[in-house]
C-alpha positions as CSV (number, residue, x, y, z in Angstrom):
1,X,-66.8,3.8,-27.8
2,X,-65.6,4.9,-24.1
3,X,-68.0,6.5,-22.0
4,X,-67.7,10.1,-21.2
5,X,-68.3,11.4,-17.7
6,X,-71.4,14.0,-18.6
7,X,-73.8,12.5,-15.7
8,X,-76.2,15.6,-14.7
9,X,-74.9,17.7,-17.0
10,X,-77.2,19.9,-19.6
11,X,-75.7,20.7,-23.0
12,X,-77.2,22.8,-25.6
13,X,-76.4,21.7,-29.2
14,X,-77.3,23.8,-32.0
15,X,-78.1,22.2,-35.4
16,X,-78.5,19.0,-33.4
17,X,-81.1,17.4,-35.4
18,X,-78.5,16.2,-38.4
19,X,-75.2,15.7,-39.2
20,X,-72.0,16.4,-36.9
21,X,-75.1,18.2,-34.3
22,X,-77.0,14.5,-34.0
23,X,-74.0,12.9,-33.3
24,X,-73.0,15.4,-30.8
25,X,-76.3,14.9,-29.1
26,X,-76.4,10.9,-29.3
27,X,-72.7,11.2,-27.8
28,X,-73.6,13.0,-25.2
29,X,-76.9,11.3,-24.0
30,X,-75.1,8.0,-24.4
31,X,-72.7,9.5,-21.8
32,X,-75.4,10.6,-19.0
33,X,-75.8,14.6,-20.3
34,X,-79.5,16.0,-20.7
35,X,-79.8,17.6,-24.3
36,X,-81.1,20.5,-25.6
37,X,-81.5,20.0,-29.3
38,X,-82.0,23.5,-31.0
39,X,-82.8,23.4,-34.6
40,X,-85.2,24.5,-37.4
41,X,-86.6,20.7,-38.2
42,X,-89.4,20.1,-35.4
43,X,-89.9,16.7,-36.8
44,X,-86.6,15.2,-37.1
45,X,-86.1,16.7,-33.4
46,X,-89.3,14.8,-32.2
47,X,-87.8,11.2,-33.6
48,X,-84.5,12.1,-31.9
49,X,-85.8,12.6,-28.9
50,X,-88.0,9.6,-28.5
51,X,-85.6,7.3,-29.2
52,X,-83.2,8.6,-26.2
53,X,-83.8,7.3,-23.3
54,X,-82.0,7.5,-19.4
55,X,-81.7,11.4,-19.7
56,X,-83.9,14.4,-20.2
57,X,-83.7,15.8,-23.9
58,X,-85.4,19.2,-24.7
59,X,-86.4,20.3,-28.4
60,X,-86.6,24.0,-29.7
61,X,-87.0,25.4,-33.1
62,X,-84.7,28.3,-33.1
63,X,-83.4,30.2,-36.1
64,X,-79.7,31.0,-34.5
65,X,-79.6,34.2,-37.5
66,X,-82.3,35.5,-35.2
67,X,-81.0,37.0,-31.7
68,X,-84.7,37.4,-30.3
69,X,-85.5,34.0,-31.3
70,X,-81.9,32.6,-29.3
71,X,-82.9,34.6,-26.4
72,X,-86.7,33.0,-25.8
73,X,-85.2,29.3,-26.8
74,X,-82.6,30.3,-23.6
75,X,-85.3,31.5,-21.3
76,X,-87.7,28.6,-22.3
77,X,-84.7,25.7,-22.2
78,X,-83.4,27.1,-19.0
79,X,-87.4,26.6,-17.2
80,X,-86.5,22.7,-18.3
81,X,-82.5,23.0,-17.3
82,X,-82.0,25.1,-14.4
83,X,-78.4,24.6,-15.1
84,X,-76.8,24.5,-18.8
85,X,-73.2,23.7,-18.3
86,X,-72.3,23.4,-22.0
87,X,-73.4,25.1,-25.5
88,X,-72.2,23.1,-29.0
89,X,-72.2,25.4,-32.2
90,X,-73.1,23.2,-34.9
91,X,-75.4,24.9,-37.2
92,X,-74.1,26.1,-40.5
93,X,-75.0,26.1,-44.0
94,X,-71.6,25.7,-46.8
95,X,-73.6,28.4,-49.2
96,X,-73.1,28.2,-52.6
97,X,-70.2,27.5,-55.0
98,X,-69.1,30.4,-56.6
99,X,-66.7,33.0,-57.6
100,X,-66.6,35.9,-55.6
101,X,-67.0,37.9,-58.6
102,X,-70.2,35.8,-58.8
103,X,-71.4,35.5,-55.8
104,X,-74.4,37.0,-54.5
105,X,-74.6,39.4,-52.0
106,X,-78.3,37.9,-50.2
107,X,-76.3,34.6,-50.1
108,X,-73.0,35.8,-48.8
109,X,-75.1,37.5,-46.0
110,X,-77.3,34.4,-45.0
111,X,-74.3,32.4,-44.8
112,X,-72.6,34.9,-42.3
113,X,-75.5,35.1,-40.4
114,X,-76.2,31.8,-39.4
115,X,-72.4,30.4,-39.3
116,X,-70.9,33.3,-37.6
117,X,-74.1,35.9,-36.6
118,X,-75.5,32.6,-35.2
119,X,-72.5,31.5,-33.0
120,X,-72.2,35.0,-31.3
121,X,-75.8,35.2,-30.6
122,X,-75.7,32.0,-28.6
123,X,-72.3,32.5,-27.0
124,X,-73.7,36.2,-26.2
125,X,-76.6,34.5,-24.3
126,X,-75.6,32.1,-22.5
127,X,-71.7,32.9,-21.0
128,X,-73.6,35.0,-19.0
129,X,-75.6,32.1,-17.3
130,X,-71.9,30.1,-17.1
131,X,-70.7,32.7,-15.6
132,X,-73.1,33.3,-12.7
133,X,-72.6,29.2,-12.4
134,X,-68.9,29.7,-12.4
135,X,-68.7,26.7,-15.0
136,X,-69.2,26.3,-18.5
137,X,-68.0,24.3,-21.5
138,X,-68.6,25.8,-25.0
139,X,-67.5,24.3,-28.4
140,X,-68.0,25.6,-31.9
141,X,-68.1,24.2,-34.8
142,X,-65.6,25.8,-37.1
143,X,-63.8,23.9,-40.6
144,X,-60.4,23.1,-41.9
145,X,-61.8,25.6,-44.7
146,X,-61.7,28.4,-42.1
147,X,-57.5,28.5,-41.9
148,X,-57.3,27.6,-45.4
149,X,-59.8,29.0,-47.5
150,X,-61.5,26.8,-50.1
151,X,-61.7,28.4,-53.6
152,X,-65.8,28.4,-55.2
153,X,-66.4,28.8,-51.0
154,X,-65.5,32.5,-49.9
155,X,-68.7,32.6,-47.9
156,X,-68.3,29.3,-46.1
157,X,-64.4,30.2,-45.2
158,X,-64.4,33.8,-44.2
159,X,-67.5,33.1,-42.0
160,X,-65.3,29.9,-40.2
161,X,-62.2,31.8,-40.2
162,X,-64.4,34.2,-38.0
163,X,-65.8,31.2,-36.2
164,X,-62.3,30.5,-34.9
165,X,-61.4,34.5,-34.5
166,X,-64.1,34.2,-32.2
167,X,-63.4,31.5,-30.6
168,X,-60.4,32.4,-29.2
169,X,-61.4,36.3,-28.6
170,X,-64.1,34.3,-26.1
171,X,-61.7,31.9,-24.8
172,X,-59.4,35.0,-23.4
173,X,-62.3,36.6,-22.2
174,X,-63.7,34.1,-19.3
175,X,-60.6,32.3,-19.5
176,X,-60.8,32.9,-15.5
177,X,-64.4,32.2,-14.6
178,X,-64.6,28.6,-15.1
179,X,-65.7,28.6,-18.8
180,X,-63.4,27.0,-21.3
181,X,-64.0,28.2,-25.0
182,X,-62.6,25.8,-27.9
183,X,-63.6,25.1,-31.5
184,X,-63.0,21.9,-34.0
185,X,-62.1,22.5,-37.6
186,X,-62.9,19.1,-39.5
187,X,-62.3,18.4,-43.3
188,X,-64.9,17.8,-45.3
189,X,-67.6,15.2,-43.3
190,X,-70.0,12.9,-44.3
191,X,-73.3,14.7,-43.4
192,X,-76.4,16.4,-45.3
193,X,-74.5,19.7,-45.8
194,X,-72.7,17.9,-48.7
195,X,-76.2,18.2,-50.7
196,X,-75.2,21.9,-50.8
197,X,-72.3,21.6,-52.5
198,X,-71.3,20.4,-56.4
199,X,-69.7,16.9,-56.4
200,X,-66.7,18.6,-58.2
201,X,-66.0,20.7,-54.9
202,X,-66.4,17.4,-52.9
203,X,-63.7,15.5,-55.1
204,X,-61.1,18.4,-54.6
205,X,-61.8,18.8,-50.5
206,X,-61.3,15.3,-50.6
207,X,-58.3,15.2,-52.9
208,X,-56.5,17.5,-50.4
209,X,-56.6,15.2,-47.3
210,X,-53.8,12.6,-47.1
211,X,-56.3,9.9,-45.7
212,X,-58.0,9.9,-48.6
213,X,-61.7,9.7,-47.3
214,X,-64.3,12.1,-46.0
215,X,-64.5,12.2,-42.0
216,X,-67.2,10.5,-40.3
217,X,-69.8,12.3,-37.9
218,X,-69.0,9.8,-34.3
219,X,-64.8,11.2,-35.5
220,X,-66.2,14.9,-34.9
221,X,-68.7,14.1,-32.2
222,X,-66.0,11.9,-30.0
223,X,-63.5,14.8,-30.1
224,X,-66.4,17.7,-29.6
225,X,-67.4,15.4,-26.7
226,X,-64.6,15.6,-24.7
227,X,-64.2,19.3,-24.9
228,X,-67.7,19.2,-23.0
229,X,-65.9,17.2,-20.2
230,X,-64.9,18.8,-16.6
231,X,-61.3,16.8,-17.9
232,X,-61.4,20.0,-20.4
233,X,-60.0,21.7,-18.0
234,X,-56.5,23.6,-19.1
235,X,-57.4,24.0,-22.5
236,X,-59.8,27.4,-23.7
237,X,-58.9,29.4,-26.9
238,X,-57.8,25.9,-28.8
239,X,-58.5,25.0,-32.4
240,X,-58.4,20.9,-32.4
241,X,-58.0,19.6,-36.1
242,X,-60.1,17.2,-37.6
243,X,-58.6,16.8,-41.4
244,X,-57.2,13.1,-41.6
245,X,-53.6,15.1,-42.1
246,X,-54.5,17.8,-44.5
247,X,-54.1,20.3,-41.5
248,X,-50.4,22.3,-42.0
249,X,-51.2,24.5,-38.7
């Protein structure tokens, strides 16, 4: 693994307590940047941040569906990071499988508002603090589903396809105040989110990708990374694939 140059930087990462979010965070400590893990899982957070050492790592419990509760876990992170230079989008839930005919409506809505509701609220809150700093790197997590659309997963598409919409709505936006905007769009990954979905929709994601394998978590983080880097420096507005060549665009 080659060391990324995040010493003295603060990055926020939402959902950072599993999955693609942990191995954001662990990639970023292990590269010099204070962490701000934001999640609903108090004591997975508390593990994660004892075994980091050499940087300062900050735990919330924030429900990213709730704007009030995204604003206090900004004012209360910002009295620890007087700075925040970088915000990852990782939390998300893949919903259930289902028809859209079938589908129903609570569930459609929760999955909206925390994998799309939840991404504004925290880009809304804190490009304003980037853009008093003049700098700012934000990255959200988006899916291969999102430019696709993966039948049995209307809910989890449409709200990605949004995630990328937005992303590069944002991107244009502050595109000249030192803030670069970019989002990731991986195939299907090995993490907990998989418990969410039937093994039958796990075989056909996977049947779809010319590697033939699910992505690993340290693929997405070392990419996701990067875009946190001052090197990110031309690029705002992208979409970087992740899909072991299932990807057509």
């Amino acid at each position: 693994m080659n060391k990324l140059d995040m010493k003295g930087r603060s990055v926020i990462v939402t959902g950072g307590a599993s999955g693609i979010g942990l191995a954001v965070v662990n990639r970023l400590s292990q590269s010099g940047a204070n962490v701000a893990i934001w999640d609903l899982n108090e004591i997975a957070m508390a593990g994660i941040a004892k075994n980091i050492t050499g940087v300062d790592v900050h735990t919330e419990k924030v429900d990213v569906a709730n704007f009030a509760n995204v604003q206090e876990a900004f004012e209360s992170t910002k009295k620890i990071f007087s700075n925040i230079d970088g915000l990852v989008n990782c939390a998300g839930i893949a919903g259930e499988n289902e028809t859209v005919a079938n589908y129903r409506v609570e569930e459609w809505l929760k999955v909206h508002n925390i994998n799309l509701n939840g991404a504004f609220y925290t880009c809304k809150t804190l490009i304003p603090h980037m853009e008093n700093n003049k700098y700012g790197r934000i990255v959200n997590i988006a899916s291969i589903a999102g430019k696709e659309g993966n039948p049995n997963a209307s809910a989890y598409s449409s709200s990605k396809a949004g995630v990328i919409s937005l992303t590069k709505s944002i991107g244009k936006e502050v595109a000249k105040k030192g803030i670069t905007v970019n989002c990731v769009t991986p195939a299907v990954v090995k993490t907990p989110i998989l418990e969410q979905v039937s093994e039958q929709h796990i075989e056909y994601m996977v049947s779809k990708i010319p590697m033939g394998r699910l992505g690993l978590v340290e693929e997405i983080a070392s990419m996701v990374c990067w875009l946190c880097t001052e090197d990110c420096s031309f690029t705002t507005g992208g979409v970087f694939d992740l899909s072991g060549g299932r990807a057509t665009y």
